[in-house]
C-alpha positions in Angstrom: 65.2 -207.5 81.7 66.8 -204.8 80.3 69.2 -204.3 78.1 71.5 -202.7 80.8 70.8 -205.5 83.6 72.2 -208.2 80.5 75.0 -206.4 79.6 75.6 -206.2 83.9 74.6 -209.7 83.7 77.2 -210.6 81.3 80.0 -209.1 82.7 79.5 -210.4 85.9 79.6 -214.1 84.0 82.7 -213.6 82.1 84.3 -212.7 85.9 83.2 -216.6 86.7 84.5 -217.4 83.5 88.2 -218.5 85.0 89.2 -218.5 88.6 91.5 -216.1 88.8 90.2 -214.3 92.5 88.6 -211.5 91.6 88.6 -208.8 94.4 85.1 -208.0 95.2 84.6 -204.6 98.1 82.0 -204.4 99.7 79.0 -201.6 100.1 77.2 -199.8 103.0 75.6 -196.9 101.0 76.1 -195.1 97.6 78.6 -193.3 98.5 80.7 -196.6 98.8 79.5 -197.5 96.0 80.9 -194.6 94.2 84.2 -194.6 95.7 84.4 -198.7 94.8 83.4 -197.9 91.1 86.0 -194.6 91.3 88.5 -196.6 92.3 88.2 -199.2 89.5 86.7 -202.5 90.4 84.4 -204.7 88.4 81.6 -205.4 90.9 80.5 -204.5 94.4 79.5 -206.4 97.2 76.3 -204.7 99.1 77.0 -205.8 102.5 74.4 -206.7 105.1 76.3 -206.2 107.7 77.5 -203.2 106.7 74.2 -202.0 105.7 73.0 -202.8 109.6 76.0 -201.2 111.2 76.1 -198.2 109.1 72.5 -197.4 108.6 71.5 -198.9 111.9 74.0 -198.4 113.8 73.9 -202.1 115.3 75.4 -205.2 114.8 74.8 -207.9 112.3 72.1 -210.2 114.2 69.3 -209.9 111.4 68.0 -206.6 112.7 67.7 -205.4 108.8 64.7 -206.3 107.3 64.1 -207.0 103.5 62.6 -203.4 103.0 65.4 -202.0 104.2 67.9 -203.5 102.0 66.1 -203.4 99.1 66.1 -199.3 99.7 69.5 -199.7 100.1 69.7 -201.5 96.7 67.6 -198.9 94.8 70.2 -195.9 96.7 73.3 -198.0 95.0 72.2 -199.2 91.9 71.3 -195.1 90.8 74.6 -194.3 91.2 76.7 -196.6 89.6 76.4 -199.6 86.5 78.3 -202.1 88.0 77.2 -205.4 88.8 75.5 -206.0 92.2 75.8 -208.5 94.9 73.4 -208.7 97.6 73.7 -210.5 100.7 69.9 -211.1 101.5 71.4 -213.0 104.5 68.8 -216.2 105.4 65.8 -214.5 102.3 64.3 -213.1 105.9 62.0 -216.3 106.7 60.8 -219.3 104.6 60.8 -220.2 101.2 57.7 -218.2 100.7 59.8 -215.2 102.1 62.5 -215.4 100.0 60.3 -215.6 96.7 59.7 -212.2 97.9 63.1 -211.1 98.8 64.3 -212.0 95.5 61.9 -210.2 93.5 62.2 -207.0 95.4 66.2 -207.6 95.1 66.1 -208.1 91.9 63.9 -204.9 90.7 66.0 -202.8 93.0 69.0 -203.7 90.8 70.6 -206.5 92.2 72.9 -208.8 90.1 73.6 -211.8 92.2 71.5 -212.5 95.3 73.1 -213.8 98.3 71.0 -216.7 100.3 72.6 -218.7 103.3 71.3 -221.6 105.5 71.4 -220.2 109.1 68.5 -220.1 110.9 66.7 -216.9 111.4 67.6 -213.9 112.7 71.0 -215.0 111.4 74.4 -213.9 112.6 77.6 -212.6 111.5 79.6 -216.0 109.8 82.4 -214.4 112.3 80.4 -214.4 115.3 79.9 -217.4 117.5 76.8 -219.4 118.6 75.3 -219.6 115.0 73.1 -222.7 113.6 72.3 -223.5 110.4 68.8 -224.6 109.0 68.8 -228.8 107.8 70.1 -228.9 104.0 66.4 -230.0 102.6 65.4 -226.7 103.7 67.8 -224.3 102.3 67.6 -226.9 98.9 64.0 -225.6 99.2 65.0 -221.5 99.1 67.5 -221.8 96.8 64.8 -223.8 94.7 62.3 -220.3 95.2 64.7 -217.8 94.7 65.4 -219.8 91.1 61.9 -220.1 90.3 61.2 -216.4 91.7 63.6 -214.7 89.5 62.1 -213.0 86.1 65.0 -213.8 84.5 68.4 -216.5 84.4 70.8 -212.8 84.4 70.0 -212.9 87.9 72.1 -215.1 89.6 72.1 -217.1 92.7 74.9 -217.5 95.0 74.9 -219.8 97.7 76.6 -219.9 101.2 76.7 -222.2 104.2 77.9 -221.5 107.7 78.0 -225.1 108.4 82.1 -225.3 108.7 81.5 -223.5 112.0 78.5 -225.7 113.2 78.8 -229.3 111.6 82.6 -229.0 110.4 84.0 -228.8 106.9 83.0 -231.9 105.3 79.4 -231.2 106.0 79.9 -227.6 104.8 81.3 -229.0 101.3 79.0 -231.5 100.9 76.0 -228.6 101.5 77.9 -226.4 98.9 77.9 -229.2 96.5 73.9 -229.6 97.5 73.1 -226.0 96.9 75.1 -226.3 93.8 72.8 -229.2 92.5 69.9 -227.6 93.3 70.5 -224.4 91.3 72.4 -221.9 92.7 75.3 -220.0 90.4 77.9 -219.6 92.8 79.1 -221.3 96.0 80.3 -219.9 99.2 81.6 -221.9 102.2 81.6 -219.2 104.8 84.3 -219.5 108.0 87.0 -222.1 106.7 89.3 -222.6 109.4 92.7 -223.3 108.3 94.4 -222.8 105.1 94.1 -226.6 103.9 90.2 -226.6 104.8 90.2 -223.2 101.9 92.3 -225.7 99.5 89.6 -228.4 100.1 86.7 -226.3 99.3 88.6 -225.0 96.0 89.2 -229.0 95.2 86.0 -230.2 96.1 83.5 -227.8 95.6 81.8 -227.7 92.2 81.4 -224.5 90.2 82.5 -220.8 91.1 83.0 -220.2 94.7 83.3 -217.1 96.8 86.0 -216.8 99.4 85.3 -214.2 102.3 88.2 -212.5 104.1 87.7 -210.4 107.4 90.2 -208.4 108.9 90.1 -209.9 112.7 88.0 -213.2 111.2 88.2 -216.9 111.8 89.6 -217.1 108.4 93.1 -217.1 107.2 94.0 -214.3 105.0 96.0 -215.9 102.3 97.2 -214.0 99.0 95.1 -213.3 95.9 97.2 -215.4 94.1 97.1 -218.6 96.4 93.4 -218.3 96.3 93.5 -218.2 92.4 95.7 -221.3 92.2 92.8 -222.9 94.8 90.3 -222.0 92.2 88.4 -219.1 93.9 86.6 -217.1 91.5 86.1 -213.9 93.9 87.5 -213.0 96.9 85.5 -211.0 98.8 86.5 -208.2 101.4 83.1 -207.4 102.3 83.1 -205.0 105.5 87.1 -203.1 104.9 86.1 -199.9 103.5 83.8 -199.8 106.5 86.4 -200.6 109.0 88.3 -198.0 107.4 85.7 -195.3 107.3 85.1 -196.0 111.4 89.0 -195.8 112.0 89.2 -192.4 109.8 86.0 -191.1 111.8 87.5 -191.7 115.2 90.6 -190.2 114.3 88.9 -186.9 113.2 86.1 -186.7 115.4 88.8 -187.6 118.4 91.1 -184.7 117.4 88.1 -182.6 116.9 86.9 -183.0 120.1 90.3 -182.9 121.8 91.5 -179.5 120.3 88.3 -178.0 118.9 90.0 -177.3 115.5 90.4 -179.5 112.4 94.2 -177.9 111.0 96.4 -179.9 112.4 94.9 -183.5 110.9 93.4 -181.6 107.7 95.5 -184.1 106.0 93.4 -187.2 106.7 90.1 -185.8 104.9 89.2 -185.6 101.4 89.7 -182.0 100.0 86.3 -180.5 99.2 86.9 -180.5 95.1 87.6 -184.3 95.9 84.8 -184.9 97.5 82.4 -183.3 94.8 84.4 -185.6 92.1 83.7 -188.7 93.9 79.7 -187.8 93.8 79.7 -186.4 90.0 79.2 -182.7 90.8 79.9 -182.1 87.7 77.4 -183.9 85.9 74.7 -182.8 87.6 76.0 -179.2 86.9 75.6 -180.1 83.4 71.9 -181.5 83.4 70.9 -178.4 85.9 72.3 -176.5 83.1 70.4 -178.5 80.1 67.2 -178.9 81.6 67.5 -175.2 82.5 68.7 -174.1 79.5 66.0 -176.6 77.4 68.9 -178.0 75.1 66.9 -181.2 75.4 64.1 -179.7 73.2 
């Protein structure tokens, strides 16, 4: 490990540190990225949904494969330090396969790695008709990715869709499972109601994840409620997507409506803006050195 993936390592730990709901945004591409690290947060969330609906164009029913995300991965982790979470969805097959996964994750740059327990192809957690593998199995890839990893900086997270299958006790007492069985970080996807989040705060052991969707099965409570339940991050893993779709239609609509862009100029980034966000300017500056051979 390098000394950069520690010190990304180590800030990503002192965020478990106290539960105190860390927002956590989530990524399609770089650019995301950049605008997430722009805009000031700690970490990002590399989305595999977002990754299949924005690079794919299709919807999240396990139709990325492992060589895909990892490409995504490498794209993010060049343009920005921050911590990494990647949702390797179901480690794409057995135990065996997830070995793999998690050693291509974690030389693409990834901080935490992201295993759940529905069978594969796996499905959004806010779609219906999912199923969830038995516990001893997922015990089993959580047990790989551990042994796979080259280093304990790499962390494991976690999450069961069992709330929406079996119900919520049998989702907490798979978190607790995967908890004892060496994952970092817990994450009881789909609670129902906003006593079933309290329980999993309660009952769960360690630092747990909270996902939020806009339109979801789950209720959307305040950062600060979920900070008194003892959720360490809260994650809003597919907004800036749903954003950039709504922005798109709105430009692309007018576009095509009126054939000019003047009258809804207002709604897109200014073109200075939009080299800022992608560090124009330091490129500039090593075209400039390495034409210039300051580096001599």
């Amino acid at each position: 490990m390098t000394s950069a993936t520690q010190a990304r390592a180590a800030r990503f730990r002192a965020l478990l540190e106290q539960p105190a709901a860390h927002v956590l945004p989530g990524a399609m591409n770089a650019l995301a990225a950049r605008i997430i690290e722009d805009t000031g947060f700690e970490a990002i969330y590399v989305t595999g949904a977002g990754v299949t609906n924005a690079s794919l164009g299709m919807p999240d029913l396990g139709l990325i494969t492992a060589s895909e995300l990892a490409e995504t991965v490498h794209r993010i982790r060049d343009v920005t330090e921050l911590p990494l979470v990647v949702d390797a969805d179901t480690g794409f097959g057995n135990a065996l396969n997830t070995r793999r996964t998690v050693r291509s994750l974690e030389r693409a740059g990834a901080t935490v790695i992201q295993l759940e327990d529905q069978t594969f192809p796996k499905r959004c957690g806010h779609f219906d008709d999912k199923s969830v593998v038995p516990a001893e199995e997922m015990v089993m890839k959580i047990s790989a990715a551990v042994d796979a990893r080259s280093s304990s900086d790499l962390l494991i997270m976690a999450r069961t869709d069992a709330a929406a299958t079996h119900g919520i006790d049998e989702a907490i007492e798979r978190a607790n499972r995967f908890v004892a069985a060496g994952a970092d970080i817990s994450f009881v996807e789909g609670p129902r109601t906003a006593e079933d989040i309290a329980r999993v705060g309660r009952e769960v052991d360690g630092p747990k994840l909270i996902n939020l969707v806009v339109g979801g099965k789950t209720p959307l409570l305040s950062r600060a409620e979920l900070a008194q339940h003892g959720y360490a991050l809260v994650l809003y893993a597919n907004a800036g997507l749903q954003a950039a779709i709504l922005a798109m239609q709105e430009v692309y609509g007018h576009l095509f409506e009126h054939g000019d862009i003047d009258a809804i100029s207002h709604r897109l980034a200014g073109f200075e803006e939009r080299q800022r966000v992608i560090r124009k300017d330091l490129y500039d500056e090593l075209d400039a050195k390495y034409a210039t051979g300051e580096n001599k």
